[in-house]
C-alpha positions as CSV (number, residue, x, y, z in Angstrom):
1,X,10.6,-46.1,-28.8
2,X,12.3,-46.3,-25.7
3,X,12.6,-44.6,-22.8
4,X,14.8,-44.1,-19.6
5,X,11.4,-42.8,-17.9
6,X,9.0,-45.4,-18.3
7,X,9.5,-49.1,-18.8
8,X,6.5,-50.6,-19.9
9,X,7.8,-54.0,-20.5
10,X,8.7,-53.8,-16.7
11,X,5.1,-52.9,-15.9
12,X,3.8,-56.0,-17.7
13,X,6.3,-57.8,-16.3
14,X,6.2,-57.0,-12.7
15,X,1.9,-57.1,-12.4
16,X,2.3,-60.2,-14.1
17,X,4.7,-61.5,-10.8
18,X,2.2,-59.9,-8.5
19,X,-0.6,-61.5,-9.9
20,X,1.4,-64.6,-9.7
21,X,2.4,-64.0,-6.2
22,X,-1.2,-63.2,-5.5
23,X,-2.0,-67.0,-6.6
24,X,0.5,-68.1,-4.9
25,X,-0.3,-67.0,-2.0
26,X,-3.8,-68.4,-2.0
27,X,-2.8,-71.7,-2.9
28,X,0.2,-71.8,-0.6
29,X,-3.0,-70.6,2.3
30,X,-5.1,-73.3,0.9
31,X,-3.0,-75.7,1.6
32,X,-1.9,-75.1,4.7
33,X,-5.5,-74.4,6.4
34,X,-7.1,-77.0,3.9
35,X,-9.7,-74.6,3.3
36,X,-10.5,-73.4,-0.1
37,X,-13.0,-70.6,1.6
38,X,-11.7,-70.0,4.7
39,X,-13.2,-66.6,5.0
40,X,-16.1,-64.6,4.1
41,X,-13.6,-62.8,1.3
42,X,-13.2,-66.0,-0.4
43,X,-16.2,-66.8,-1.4
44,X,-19.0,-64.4,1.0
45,X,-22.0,-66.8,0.1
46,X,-20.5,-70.3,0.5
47,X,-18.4,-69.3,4.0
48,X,-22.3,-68.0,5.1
49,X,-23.8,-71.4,4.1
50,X,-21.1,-72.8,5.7
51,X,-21.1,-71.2,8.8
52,X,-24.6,-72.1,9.4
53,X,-24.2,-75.4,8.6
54,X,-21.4,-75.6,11.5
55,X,-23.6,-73.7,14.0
56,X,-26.7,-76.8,13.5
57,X,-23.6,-79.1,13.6
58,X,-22.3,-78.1,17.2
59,X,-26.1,-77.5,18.3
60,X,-26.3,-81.6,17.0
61,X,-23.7,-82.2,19.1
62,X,-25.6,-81.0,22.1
63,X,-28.2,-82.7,21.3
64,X,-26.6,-85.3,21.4
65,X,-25.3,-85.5,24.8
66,X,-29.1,-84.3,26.0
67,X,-30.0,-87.8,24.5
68,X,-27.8,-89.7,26.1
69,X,-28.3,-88.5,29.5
70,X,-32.4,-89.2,28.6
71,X,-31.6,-92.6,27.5
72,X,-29.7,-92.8,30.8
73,X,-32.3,-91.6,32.9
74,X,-35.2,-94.1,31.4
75,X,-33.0,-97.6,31.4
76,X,-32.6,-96.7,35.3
77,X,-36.5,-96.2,35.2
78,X,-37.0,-99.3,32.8
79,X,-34.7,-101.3,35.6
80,X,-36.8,-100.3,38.2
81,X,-40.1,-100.7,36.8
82,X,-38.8,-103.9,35.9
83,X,-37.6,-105.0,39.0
84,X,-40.9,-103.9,40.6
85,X,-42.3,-106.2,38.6
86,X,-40.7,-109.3,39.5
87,X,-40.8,-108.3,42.9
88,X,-45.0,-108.2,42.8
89,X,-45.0,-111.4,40.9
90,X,-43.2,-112.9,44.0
91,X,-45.9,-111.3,46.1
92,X,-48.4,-113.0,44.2
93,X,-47.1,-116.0,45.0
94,X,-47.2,-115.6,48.5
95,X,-50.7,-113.8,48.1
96,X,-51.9,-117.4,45.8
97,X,-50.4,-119.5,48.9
98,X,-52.7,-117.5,51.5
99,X,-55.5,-118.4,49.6
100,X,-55.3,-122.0,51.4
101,X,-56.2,-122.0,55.4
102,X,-53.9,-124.3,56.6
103,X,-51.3,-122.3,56.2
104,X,-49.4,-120.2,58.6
105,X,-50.6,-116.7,57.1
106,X,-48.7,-114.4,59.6
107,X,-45.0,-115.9,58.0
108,X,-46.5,-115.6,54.4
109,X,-47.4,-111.5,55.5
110,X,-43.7,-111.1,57.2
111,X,-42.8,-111.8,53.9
112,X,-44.8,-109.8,51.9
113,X,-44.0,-106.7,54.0
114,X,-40.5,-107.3,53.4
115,X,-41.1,-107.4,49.5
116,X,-43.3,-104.3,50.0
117,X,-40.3,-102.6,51.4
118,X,-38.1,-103.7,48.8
119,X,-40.1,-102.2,46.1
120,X,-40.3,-98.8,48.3
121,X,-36.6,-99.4,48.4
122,X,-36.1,-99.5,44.5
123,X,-38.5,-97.0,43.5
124,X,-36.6,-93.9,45.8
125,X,-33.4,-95.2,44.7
126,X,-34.3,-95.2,40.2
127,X,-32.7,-91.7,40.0
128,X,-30.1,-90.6,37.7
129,X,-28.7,-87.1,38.5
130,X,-31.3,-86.4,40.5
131,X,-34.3,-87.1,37.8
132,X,-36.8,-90.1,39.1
133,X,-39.1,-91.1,36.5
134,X,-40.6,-93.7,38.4
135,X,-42.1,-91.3,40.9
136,X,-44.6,-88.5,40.3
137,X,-46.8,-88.0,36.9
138,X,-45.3,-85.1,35.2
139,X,-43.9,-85.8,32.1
140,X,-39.9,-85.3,31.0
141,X,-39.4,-83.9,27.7
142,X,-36.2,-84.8,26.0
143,X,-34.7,-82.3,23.5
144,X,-34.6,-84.4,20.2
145,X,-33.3,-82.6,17.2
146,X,-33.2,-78.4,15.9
147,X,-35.5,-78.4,12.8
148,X,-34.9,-75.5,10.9
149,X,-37.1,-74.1,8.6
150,X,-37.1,-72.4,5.1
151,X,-37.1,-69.5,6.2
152,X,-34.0,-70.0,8.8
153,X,-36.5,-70.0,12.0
154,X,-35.1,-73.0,14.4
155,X,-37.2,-74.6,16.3
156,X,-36.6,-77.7,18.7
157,X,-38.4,-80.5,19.3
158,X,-38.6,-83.3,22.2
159,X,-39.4,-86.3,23.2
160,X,-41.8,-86.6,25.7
161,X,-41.6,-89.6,28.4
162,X,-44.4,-89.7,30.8
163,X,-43.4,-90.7,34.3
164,X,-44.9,-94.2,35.4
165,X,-45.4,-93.2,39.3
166,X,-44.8,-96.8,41.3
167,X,-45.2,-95.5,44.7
168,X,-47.9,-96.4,47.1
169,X,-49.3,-93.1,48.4
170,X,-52.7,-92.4,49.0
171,X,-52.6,-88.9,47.4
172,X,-54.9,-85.5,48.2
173,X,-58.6,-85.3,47.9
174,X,-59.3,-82.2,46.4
175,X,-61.8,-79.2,46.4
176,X,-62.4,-78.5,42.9
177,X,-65.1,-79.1,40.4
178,X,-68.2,-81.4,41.7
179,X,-67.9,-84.7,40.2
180,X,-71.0,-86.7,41.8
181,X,-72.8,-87.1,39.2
182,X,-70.1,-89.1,38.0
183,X,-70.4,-91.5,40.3
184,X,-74.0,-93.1,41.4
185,X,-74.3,-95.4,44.5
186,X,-77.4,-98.0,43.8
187,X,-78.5,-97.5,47.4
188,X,-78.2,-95.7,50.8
189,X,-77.2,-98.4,52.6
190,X,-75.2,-101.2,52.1
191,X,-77.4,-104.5,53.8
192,X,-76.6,-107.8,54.8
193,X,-80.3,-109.0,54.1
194,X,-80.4,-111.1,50.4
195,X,-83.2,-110.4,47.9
196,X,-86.0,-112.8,47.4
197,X,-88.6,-114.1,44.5
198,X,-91.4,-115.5,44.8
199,X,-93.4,-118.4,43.6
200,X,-97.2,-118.6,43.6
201,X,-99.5,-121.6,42.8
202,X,-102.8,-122.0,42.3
203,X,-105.7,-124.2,42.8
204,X,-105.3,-127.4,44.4
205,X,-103.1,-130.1,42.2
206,X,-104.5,-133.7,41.6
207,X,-102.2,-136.3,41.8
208,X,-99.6,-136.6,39.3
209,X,-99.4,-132.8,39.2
210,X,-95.4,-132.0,38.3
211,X,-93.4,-128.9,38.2
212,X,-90.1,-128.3,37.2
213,X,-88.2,-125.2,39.0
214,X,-85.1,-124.1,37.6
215,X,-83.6,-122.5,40.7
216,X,-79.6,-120.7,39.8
217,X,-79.0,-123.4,37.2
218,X,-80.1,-126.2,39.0
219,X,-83.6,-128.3,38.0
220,X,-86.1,-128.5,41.2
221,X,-88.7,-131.3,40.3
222,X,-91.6,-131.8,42.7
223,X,-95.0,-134.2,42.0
224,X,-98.1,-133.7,43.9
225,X,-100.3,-136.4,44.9
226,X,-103.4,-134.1,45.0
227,X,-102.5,-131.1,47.9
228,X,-103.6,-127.6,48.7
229,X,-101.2,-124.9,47.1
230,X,-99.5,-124.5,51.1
231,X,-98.0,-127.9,50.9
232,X,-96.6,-127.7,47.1
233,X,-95.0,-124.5,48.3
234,X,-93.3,-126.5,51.4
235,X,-92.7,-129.3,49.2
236,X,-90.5,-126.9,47.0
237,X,-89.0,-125.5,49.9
238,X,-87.6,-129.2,51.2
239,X,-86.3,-129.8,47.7
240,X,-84.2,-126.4,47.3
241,X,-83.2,-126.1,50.8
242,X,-81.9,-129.8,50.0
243,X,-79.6,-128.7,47.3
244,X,-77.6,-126.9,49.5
245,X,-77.0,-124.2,46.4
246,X,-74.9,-121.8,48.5
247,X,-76.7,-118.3,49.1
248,X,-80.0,-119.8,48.4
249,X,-82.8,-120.0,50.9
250,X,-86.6,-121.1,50.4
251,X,-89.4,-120.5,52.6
252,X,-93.4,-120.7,52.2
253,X,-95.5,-118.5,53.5
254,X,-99.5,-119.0,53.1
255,X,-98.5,-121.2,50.0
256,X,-96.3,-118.2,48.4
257,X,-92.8,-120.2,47.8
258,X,-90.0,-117.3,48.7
259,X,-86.9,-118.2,47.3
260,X,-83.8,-115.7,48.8
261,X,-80.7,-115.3,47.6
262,X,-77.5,-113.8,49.5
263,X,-75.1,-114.3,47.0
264,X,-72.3,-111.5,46.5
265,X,-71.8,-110.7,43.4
266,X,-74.2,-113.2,41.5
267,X,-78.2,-112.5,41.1
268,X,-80.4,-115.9,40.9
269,X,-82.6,-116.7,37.8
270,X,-85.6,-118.3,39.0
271,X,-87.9,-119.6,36.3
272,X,-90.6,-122.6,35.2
273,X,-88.4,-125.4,32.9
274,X,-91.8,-127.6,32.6
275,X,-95.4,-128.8,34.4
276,X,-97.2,-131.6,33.5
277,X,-101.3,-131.1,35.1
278,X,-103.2,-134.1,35.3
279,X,-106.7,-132.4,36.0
280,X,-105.4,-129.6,33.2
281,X,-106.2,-126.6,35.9
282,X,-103.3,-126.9,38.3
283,X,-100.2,-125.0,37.4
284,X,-98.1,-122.5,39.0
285,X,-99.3,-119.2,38.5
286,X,-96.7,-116.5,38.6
287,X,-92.6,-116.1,39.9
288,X,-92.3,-113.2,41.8
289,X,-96.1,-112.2,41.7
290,X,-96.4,-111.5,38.3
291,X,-99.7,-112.5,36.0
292,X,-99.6,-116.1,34.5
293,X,-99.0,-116.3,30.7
294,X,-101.3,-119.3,30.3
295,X,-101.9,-123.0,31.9
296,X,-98.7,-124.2,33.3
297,X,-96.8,-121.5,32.6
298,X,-94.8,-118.7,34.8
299,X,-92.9,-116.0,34.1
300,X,-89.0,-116.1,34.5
301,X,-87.5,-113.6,37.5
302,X,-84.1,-112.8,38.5
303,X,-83.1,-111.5,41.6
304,X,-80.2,-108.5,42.2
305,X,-76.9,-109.6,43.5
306,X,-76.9,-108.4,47.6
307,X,-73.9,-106.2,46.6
308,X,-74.7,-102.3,46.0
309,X,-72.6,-100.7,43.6
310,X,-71.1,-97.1,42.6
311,X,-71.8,-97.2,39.2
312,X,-69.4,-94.9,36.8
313,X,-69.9,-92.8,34.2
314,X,-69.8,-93.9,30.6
315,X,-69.0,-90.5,29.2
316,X,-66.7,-88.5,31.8
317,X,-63.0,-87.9,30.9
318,X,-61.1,-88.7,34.0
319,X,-58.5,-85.9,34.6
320,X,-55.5,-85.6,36.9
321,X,-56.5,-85.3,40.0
322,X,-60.0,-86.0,39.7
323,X,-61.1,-87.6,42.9
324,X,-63.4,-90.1,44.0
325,X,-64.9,-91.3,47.6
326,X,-67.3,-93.8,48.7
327,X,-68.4,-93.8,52.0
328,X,-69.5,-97.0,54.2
329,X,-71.1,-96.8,57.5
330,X,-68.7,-94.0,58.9
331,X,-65.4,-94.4,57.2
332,X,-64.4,-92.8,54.1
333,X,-62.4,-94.4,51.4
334,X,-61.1,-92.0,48.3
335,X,-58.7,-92.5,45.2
336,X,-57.6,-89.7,43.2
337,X,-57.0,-90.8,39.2
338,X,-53.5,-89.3,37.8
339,X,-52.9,-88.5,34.1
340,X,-54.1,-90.7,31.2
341,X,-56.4,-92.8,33.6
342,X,-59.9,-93.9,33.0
343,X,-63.2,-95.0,35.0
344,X,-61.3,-98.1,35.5
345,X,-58.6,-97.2,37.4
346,X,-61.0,-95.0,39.2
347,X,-62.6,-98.3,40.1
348,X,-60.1,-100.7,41.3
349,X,-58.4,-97.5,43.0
350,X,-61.5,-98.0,45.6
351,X,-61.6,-100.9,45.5
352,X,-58.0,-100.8,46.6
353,X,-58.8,-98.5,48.9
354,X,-61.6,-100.2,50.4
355,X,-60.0,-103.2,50.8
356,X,-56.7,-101.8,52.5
357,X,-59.5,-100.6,55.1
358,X,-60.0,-103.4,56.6
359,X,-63.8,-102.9,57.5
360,X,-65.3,-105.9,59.2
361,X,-67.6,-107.9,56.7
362,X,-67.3,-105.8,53.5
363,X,-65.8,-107.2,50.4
364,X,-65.4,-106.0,46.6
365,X,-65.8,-106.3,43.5
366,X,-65.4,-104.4,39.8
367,X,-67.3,-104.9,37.0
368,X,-68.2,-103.7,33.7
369,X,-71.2,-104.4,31.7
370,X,-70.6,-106.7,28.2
371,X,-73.3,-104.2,26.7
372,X,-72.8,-100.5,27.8
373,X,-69.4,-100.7,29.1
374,X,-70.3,-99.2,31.9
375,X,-67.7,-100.0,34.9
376,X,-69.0,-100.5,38.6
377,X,-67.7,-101.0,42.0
378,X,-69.5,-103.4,44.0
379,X,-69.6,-103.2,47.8
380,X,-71.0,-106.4,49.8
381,X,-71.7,-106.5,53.3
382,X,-72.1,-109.7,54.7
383,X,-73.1,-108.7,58.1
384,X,-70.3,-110.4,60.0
385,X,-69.7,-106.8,61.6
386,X,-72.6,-104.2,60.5
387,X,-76.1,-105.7,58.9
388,X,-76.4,-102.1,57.4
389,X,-74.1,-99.6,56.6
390,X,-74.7,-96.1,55.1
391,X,-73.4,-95.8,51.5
392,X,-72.5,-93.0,49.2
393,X,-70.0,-92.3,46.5
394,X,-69.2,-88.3,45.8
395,X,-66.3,-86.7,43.2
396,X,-64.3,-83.3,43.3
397,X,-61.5,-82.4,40.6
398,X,-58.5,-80.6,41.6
399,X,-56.4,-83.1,44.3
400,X,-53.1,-84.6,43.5
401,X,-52.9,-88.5,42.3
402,X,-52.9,-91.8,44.2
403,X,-49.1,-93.7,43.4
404,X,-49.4,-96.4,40.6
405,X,-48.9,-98.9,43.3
406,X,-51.6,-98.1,45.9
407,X,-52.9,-100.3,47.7
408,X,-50.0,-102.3,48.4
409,X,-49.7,-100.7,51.8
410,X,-52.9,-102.1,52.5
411,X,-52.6,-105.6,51.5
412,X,-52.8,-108.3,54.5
413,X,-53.7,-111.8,53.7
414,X,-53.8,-112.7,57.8
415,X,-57.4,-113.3,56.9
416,X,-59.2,-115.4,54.7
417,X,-60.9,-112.3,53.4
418,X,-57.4,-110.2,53.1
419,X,-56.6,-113.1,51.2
420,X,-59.0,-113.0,48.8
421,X,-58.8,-108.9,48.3
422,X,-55.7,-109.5,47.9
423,X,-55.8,-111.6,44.9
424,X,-57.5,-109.2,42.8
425,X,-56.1,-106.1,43.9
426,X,-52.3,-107.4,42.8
427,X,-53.1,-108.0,39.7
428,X,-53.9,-104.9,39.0
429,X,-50.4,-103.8,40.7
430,X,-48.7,-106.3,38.5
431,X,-50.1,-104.5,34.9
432,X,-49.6,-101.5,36.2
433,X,-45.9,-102.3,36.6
434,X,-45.4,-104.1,33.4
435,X,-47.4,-101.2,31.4
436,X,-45.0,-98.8,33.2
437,X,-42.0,-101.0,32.2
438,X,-43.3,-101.7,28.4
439,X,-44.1,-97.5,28.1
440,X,-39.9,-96.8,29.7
441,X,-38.9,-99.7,26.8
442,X,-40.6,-97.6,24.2
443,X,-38.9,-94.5,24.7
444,X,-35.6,-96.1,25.4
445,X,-35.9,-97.1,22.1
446,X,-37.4,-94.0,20.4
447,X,-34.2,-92.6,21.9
448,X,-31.4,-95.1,20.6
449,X,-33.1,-94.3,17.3
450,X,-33.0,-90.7,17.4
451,X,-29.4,-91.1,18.6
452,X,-28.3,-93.0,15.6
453,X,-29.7,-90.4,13.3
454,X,-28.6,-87.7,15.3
455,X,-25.0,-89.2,15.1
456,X,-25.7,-89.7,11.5
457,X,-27.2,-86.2,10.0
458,X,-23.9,-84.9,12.2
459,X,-22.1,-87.0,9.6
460,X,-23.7,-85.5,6.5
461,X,-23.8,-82.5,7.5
462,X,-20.1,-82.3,8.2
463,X,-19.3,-83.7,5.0
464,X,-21.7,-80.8,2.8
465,X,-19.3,-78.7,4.7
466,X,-16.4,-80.1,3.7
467,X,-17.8,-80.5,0.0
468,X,-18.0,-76.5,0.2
469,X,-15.0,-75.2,1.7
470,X,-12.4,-77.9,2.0
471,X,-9.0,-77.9,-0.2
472,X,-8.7,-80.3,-3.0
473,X,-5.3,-81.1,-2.1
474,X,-4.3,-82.5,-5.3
475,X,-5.5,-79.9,-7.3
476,X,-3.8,-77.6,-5.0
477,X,-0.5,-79.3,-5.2
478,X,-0.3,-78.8,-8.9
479,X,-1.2,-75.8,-9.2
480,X,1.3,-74.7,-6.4
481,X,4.2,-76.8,-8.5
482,X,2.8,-74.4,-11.7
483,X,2.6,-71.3,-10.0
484,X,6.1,-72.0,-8.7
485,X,7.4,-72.2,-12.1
486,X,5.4,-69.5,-13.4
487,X,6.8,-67.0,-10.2
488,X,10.3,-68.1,-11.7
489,X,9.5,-67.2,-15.0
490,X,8.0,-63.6,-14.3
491,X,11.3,-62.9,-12.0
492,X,13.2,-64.0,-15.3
493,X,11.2,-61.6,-17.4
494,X,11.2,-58.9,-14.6
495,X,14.9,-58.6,-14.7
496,X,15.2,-58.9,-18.6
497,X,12.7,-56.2,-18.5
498,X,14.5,-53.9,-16.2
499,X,18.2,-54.4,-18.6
500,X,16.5,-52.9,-21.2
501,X,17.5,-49.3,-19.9
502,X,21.2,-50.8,-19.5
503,X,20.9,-51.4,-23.5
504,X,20.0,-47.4,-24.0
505,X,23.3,-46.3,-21.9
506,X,25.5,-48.1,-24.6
507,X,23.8,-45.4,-27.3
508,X,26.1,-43.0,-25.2
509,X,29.7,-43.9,-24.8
């Protein structure tokens, strides 16, 4: 049937163009934005996806930039610490060539003060934009990467690079917890006198009597020829006085041989090697008064180094800012320990400190004990300006850290004893600046790293984008070419279609 009304073959014909139109369209959008989804109507859960994905790819992007101004700021630090370094190497050298006393020490110290102001010099100047890791101890964190959850919670992370502080100040003593009993001084005063041991004999020795004495390392042989116990005592005191051992004194006393020694840092073993009795009842009785173990025997003895000591805790943490100060005579000396420190650096910090004094006759020395690991400062005075000195050692938390580097202010090798504090107290300058350098390497390398994959997951992440919503251009060009022909064809159809009403008017003429 036909009908002039309704042209059903027009219909089909016409929603077929549309449709083809419609196709058309898309493909012509596709590829001219090169997006198969280009908007949450194409395809509502990809474009979402995508469009998250693009978000963590632009926040990558700042990341990106945040590590390379980090990586920046620590090769400037890494620079510095390393140039620091060099520089207190050349000190040593200077400080090495003090050691000798015909030298002219007051050239060697112009020197080293200018090298002391060179290092000032490079530690205010290792800034970049304003951020100096070489100074202070708080840490810098460096935003790393966006880690996002399961659950689409983001959450960023860091790296964390601790400031290696390289400057020279002294720091503030605070008011906080009470820390004595962290630190214990051996004594209340700090004396020039040595410590002694004694000998005691007994009996009166026939002749061919011998005793051996080992005396610091050294044999003391003496033979009697048959004499009362005072004059084998002074004959043992003309043979160690002989040896010129240095620190080491002997003396008799009612036939009591006193051996003293005055020695630093070093305590003196006294002790019976051999004796040989040729009426079988002479001997030596006891070293330092104690009860004879049998015939010609004596029991070993060991005196204390002259040095008192500030002995440390083995169990205290050490916590920013933790403070500690010994006292000698009148003056005060104090360190203050900054983050990640230990007993240690609490130790050579006053040593440091003590020695920058200057104080007349008072030398130093750390320690630790092989067994307990125990660390000590020891504090000798060897009465060139006070025979005794008042001694003390207290703690308080809560003050603000001591520079990496103190101590340097205070180094002065004009005298033979400057010299020799010197020595010590540089070498512990010197690690610190290399650890600081070694810790700025690390995390200028944990940074490069992180860079790279940064750079990288950028990279993948881009291309799942692309996988998602990009074109596939050649698939897009054929199907355009298609759809082409195929809009011809329904235009051909659509106007066949619409004659077929023309055909019904032919019915009527």
């Amino acid at each position: 049937m036909s009908s002039i009304l309704t042209n059903n073959s027009a219909m089909v014909a016409l929603q077929t163009l549309k449709g083809i139109n419609s196709n058309l369209m898309k493909t012509q959008e596709e590829i001219s934005t090169g997006k198969s989804v280009g908007s949450a109507k194409d395809n509502a859960a990809v474009w979402a996806i995508s469009k998250v994905m693009e978000a963590d790819v632009q926040g990558f992007k700042g990341i990106s930039d945040s590590l390379s101004l980090g990586s920046s700021s620590v090769a400037v630090a890494r620079q510095a610490s390393e140039t620091v370094t060099t520089l207190l190497t050349n000190i040593k050298g200077k400080i090495v060539a003090a050691q000798e006393s015909n030298v002219d020490r007051a050239k060697i110290q112009t020197d080293i003060v200018a090298m002391r102001d060179q290092i000032s010099s490079v530690v205010n100047a290792a800034q970049f934009n304003g951020l100096n890791l070489i100074k202070g101890t708080e840490s810098v964190d460096i935003l790393s990467s966006l880690d996002r959850s399961s659950d689409g919670s983001v959450t960023a992370s860091s790296i964390s690079v601790s400031r290696q502080d390289m400057t020279t100040s002294a720091g503030t003593y605070g008011s906080g917890t009470v820390l004595n009993a962290n630190a214990t001084a051996s004594a209340a005063a700090v004396a020039s006198t040595g410590n002694s041991v004694a000998v005691t004999f007994a009996n009166t020795w026939a002749s061919g009597d011998t005793a051996t004495l080992n005396v610091g390392g050294v044999d003391v042989n003496f033979t009697a020829a048959g004499s009362a116990v005072t004059d084998i005592a002074a004959g043992f005191v003309g043979a160690i006085n002989a040896l010129g051992l240095q620190g080491v004194s002997a003396s008799n006393s009612a036939g009591v041989l006193t051996i003293t020694s005055t020695r630093a840092f070093e305590g003196l073993r006294v002790t019976q090697t051999s004796t040989t009795a040729g009426d079988g009842t002479s001997d030596i009785t006891a070293v330092d008064g104690g009860a004879p173990s049998g015939s010609n025997t004596a029991t070993a003895s060991t005196t204390s180094q002259r040095a008192e000591s500030i002995a440390f805790s083995t169990t205290a943490a050490v916590n920013e800012g933790d403070g500690y100060k010994a006292t000698i005579g009148t003056t005060s000396y104090q360190y203050v320990a900054g983050k990640g420190e230990t007993m240690e650096d609490v130790a050579k910090g006053l040593k440091a400190a003590i020695d920058s004094g200057g104080a007349k006759g008072i030398t130093t020395k750390v320690t630790q004990n092989s067994s307990t690991g125990q660390w000590s400062l020891n504090v000798d005075n060897d009465g060139t300006g006070t025979s005794s000195l008042a001694f003390s050692a207290v703690g308080n938390a809560g003050g603000k850290a001591s520079g990496g580097l103190f101590g340097l202010d205070g180094i002065d090798v004009r005298t033979t004893a400057g010299a020799k504090a010197a020595l010590s107290n540089i070498e512990t300058m010197i690690q610190s600046s290399i650890d600081g350098a070694a810790a700025f390497g690390s995390a200028e390398g944990r940074i490069k790293t992180q860079s790279a994959f940064v750079g990288k997951l950028s990279d993948a992440l881009k291309a799942g984008i692309g996988s998602m919503v990009d074109a596939d251009m050649e698939e897009a060009s054929a199907r355009l070419q298609a759809l082409q022909v195929q809009q011809q064809l329904g235009v051909q159809a659509l106007s066949i279609a619409n004659q077929s009403p023309q055909s019904i008017m032919s019915l009527f003429r």
